[in-house]
C-alpha positions, 0 to 999 in steps of 0.5 A, spaced: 263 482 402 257 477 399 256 475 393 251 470 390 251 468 397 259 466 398 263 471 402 269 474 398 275 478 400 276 485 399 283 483 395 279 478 391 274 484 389 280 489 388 283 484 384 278 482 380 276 490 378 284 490 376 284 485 372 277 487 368 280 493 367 285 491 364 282 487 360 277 491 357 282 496 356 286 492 352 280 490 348 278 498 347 285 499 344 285 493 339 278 496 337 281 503 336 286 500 332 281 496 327 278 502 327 284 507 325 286 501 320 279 502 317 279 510 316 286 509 313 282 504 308 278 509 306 281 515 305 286 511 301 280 509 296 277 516 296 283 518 294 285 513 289 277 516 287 279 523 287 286 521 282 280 518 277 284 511 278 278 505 278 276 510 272 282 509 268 282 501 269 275 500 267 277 504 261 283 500 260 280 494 260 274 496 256 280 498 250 282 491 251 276 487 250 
C-alpha cells in the first residue's frame, strides 16, 4: 500500500487502525464521563432551586446585614 509516496505494509496499516480506534475510544468515554459529571452538576443545582435553598441564603444573609 502506498502512501504519501513510501510503501507501507498491510500489518502497519491495521496496526495503526487499531491503535486509532482505541484511542478515539478512550477519548469518547472521557468526554461521556465529563458529560455525565456536568448533567449531575445540574441536576443538583435544579434541585438545590427547586427546595428555594439560594433563596433562603440570600435571605440569611440580607438579615445579617
Amino acid at each position: 500500500m502506498d502512501v504519501f509516496g513510501f510503501a507501507l505494509p498491510l500489518w502497519a496499516v491495521f496496526l495503526g487502525g487499531i491503535i486509532l480506534v482505541v484511542v478515539a475510544w478512550k477519548l469518547i468515554k472521557f468526554a461521556l464521563k465529563v458529560l455525565l459529571l456536568i448533567v449531575v452538576f445540574f441536576a443538583i443545582l435544579i434541585g438545590l432551586d427547586v427546595l428555594n435553598v439560594f433563596t433562603n441564603i440570600q435571605q440569611l444573609l440580607s438579615n445579617f446585614v
